[in-house]
Z-matrix of the N, CA and C atoms (Angstrom, degrees):
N
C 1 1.445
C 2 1.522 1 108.65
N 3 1.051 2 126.15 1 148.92
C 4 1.802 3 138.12 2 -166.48
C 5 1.467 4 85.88 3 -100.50
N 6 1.581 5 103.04 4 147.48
C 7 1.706 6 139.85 5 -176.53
C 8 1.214 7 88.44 6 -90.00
N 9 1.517 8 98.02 7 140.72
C 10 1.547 9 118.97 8 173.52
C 11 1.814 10 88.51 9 -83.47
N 12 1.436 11 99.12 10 175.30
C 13 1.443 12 130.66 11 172.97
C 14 1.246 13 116.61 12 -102.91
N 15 1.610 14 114.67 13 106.41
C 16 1.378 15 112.67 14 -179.25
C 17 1.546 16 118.99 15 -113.86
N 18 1.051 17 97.70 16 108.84
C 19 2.046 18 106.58 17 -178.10
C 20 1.027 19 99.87 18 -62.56
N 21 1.562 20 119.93 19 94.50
C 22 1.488 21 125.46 20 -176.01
C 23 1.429 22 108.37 21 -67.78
N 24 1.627 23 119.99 22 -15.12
C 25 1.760 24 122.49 23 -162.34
C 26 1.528 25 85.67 24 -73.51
N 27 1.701 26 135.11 25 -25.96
C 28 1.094 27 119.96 26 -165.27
C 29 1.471 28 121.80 27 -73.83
N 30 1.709 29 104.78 28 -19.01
C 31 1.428 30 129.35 29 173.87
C 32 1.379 31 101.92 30 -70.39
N 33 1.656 32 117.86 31 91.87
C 34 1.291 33 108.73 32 160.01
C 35 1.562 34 130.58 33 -143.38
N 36 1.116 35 91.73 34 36.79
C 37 1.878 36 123.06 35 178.68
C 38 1.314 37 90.01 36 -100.73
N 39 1.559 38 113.92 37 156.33
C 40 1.625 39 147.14 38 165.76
C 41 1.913 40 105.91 39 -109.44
N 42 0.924 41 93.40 40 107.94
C 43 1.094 42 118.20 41 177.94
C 44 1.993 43 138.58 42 -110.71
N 45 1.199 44 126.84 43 115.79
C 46 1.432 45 107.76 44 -175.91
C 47 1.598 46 100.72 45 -131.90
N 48 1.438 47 106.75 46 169.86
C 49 1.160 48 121.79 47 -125.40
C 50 1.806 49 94.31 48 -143.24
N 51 1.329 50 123.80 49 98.56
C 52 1.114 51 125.48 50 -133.68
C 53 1.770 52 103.72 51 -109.64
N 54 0.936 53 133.48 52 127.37
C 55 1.877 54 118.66 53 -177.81
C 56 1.719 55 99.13 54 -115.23
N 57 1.393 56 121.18 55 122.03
C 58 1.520 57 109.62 56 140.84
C 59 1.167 58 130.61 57 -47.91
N 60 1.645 59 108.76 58 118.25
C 61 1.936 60 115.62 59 159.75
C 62 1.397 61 103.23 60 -85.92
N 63 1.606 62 93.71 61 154.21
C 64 1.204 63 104.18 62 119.19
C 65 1.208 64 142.00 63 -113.01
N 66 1.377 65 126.40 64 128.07
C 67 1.260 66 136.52 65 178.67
C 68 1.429 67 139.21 66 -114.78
N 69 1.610 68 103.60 67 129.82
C 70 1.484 69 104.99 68 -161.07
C 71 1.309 70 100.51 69 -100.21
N 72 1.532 71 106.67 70 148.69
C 73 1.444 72 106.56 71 169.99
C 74 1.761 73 113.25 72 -92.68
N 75 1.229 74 107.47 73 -150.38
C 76 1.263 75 110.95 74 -164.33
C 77 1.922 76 106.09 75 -86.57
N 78 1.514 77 113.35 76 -26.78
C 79 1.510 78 124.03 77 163.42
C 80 1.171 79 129.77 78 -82.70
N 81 1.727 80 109.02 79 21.61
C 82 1.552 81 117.82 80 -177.15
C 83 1.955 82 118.63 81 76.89
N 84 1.322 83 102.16 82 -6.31
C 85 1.254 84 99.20 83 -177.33
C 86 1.625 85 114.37 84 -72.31
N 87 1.545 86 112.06 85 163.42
C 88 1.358 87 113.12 86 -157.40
C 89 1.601 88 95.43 87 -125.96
N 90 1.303 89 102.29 88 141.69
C 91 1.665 90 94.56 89 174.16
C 92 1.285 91 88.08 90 -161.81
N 93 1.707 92 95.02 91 164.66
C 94 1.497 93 112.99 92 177.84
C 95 1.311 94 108.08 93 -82.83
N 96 1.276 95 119.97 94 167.06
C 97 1.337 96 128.00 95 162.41
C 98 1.714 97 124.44 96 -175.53
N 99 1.707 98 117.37 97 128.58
C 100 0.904 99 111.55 98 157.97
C 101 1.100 100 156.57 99 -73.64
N 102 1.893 101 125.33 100 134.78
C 103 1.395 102 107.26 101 -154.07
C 104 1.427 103 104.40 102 -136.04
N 105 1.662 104 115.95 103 161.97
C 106 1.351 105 100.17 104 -178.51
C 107 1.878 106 108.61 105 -80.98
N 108 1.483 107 102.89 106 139.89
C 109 1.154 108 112.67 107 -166.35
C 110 2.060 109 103.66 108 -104.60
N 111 1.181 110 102.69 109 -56.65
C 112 1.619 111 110.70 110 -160.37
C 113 2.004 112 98.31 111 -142.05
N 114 1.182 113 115.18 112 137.07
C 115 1.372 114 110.98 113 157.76
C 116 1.367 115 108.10 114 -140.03
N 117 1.363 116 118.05 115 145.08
C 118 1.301 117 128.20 116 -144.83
C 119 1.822 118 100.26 117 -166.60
N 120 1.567 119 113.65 118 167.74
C 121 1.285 120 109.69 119 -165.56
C 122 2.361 121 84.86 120 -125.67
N 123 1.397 122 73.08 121 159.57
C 124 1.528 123 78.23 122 -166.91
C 125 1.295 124 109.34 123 -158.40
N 126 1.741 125 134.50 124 154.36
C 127 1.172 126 120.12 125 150.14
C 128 1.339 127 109.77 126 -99.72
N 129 2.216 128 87.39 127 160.44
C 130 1.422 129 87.31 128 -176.57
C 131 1.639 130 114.00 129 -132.61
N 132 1.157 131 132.58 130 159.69
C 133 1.483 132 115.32 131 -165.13
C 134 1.813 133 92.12 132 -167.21
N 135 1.599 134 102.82 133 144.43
C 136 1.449 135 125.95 134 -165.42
C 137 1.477 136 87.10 135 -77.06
N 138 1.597 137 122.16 136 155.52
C 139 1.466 138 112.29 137 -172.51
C 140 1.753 139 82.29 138 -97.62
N 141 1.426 140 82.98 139 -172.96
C 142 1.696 141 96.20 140 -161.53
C 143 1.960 142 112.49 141 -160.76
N 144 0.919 143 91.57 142 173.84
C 145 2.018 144 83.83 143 -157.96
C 146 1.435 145 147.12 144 55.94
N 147 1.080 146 141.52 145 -100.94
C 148 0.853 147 146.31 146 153.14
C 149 1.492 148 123.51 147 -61.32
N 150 1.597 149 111.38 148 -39.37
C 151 1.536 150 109.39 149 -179.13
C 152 1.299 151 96.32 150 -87.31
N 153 1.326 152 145.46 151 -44.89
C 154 1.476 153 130.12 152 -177.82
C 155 1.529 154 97.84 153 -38.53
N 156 1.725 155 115.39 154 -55.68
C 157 1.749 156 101.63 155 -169.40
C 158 1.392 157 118.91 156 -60.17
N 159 1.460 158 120.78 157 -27.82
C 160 1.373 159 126.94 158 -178.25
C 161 1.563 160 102.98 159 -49.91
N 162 2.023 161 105.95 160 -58.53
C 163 1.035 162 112.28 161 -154.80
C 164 1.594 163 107.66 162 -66.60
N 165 0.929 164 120.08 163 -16.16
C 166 1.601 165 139.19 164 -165.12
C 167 1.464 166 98.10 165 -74.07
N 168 1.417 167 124.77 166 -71.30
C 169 1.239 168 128.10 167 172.55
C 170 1.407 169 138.72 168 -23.09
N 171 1.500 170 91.64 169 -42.42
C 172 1.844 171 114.35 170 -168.16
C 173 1.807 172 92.24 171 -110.00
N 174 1.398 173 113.42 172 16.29
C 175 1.184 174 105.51 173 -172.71
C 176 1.643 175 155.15 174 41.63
N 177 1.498 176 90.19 175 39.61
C 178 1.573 177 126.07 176 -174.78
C 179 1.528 178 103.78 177 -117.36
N 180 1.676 179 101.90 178 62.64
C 181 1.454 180 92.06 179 159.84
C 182 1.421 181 117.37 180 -104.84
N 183 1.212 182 135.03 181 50.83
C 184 1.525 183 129.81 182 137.91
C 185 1.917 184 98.56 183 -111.79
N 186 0.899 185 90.31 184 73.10
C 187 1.494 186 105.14 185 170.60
C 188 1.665 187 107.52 186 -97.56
N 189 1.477 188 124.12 187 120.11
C 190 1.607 189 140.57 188 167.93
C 191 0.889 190 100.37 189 -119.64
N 192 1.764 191 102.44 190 139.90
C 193 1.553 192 108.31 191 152.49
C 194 1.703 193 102.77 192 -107.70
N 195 1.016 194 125.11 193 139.57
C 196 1.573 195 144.27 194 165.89
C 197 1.505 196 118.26 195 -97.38
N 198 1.307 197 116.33 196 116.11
C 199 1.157 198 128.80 197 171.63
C 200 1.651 199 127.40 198 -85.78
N 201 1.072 200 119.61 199 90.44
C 202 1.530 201 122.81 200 -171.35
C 203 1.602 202 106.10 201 -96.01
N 204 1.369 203 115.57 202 152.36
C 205 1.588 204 114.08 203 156.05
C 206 1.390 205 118.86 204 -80.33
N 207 1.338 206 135.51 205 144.25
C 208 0.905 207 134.66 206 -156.91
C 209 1.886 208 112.00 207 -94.07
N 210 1.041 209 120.96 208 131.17
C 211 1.186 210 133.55 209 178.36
C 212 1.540 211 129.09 210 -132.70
N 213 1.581 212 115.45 211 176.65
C 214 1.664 213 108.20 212 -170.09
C 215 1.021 214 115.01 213 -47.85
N 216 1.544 215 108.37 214 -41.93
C 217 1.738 216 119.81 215 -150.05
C 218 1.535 217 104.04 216 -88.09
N 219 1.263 218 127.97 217 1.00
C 220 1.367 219 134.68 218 -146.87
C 221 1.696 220 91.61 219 -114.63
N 222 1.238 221 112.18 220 -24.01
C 223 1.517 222 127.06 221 -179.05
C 224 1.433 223 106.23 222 -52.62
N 225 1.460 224 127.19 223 -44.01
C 226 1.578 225 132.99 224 -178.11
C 227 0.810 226 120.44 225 -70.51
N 228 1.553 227 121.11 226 -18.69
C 229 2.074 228 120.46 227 -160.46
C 230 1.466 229 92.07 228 -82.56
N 231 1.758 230 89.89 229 143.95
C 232 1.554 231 104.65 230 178.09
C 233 1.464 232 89.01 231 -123.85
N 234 1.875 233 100.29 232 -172.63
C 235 1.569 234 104.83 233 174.57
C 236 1.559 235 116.62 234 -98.29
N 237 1.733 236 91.80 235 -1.85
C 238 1.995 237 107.85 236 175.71
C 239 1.681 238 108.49 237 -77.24
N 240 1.312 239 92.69 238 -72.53
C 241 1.967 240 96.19 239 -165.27
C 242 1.709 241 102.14 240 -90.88
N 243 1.658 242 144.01 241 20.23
C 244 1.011 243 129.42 242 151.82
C 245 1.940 244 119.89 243 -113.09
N 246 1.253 245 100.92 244 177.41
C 247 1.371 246 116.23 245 175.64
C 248 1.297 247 112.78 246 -157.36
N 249 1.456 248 117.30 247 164.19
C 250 1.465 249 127.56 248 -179.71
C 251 1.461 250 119.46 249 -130.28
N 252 1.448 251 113.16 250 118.79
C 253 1.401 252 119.14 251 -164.75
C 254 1.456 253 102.43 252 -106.70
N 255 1.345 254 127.59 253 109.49
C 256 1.632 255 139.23 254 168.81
C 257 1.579 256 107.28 255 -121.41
N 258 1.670 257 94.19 256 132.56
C 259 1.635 258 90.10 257 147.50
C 260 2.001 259 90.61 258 85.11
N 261 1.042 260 132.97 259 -23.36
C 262 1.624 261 141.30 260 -155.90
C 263 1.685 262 89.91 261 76.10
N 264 1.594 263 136.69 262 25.09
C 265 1.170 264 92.17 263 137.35
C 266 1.654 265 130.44 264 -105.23
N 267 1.355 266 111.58 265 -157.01
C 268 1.638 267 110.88 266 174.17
C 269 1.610 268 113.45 267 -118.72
N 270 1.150 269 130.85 268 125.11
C 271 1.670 270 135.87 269 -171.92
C 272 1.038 271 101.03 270 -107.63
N 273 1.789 272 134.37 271 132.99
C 274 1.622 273 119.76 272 148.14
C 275 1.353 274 112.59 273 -81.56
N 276 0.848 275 120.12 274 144.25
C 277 1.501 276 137.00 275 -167.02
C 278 1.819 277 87.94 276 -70.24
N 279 1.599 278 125.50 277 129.68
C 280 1.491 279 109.80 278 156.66
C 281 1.002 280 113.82 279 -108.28
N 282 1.405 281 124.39 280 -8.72
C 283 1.813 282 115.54 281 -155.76
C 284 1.572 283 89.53 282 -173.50
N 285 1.405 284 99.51 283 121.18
C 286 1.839 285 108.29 284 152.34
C 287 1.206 286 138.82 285 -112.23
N 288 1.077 287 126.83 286 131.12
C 289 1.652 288 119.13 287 -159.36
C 290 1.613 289 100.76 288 -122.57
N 291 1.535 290 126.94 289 101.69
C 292 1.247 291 133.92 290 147.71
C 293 1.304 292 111.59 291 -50.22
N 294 2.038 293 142.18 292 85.23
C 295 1.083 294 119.13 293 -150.65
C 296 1.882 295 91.41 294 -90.75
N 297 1.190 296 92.39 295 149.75
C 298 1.218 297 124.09 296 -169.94
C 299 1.362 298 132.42 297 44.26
N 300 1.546 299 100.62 298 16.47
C 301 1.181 300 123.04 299 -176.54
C 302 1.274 301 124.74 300 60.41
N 303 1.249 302 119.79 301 31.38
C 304 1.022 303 142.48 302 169.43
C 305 1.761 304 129.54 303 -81.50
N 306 1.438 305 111.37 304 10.31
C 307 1.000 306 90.11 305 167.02
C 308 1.441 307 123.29 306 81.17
N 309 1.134 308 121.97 307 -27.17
C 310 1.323 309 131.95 308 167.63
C 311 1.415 310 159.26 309 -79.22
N 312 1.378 311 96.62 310 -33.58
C 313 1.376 312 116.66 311 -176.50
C 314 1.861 313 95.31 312 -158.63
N 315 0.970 314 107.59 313 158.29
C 316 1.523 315 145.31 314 -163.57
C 317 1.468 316 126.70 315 -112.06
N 318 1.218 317 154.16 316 26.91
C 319 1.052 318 142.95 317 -169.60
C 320 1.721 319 116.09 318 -56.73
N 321 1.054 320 124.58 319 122.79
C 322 1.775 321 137.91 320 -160.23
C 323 1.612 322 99.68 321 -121.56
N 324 1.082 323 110.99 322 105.40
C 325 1.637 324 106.43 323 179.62
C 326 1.899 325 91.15 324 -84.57
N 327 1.322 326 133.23 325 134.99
C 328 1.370 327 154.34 326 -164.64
C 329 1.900 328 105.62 327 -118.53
N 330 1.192 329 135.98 328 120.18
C 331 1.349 330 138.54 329 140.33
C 332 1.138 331 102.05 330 -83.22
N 333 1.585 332 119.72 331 150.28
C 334 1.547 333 136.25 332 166.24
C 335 1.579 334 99.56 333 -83.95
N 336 1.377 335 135.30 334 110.33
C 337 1.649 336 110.62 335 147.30
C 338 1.419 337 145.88 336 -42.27
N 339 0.861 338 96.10 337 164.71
C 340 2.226 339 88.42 338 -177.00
C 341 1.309 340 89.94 339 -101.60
């Protein structure tokens, strides 16, 4: 399959890429924890049209999508055990789109938490 074209100049956000642990301490106890996973440069942009109204409805209006290039490490992120930290804020990841499966580029639909 042929590589999309990615205007990397458009990638110009700092971006990281967050995994839940678990981590045990030294008495066997288990806890969650967030860790830095991946940092990467990306664009990012408020959605708009139709998904702003979606997001509006269900009351997810700090809704982003983030545009990353796609890489090895990028292969693991789910919308369960990752997150995306921009800006000092925190996004749950809802939806990832390998577009066309190509391998190339990344589209990450982002909620802000409260």
């Amino acid at each position: 399959m042929s590589k999309l074209t990615v205007d990397i100049g458009r990638l110009d956000k700092r971006i990281t890429i967050q995994r839940q642990d678990v981590i045990t301490d030294t008495e066997g106890n288990q806890t969650q924890e967030w860790t830095d996973f991946h940092s990467c440069w990306a664009s990012v942009n408020g959605v708009t049209g139709r998904e702003y109204w979606q997001a509006r409805q269900s009351h997810e209006e700090n809704t982003v999508n983030f545009k990353v290039r796609f890489c090895a490490a990028l292969k693991a992120i789910n919308t369960v055990d990752y997150r995306i930290v921009f800006g000092g804020r925190i996004y749950n990841i809802e939806h990832i789109d390998n577009v066309l499966f190509a391998d190339s580029l990344l589209n990450i639909k982002g909620v802000e938490t409260v």
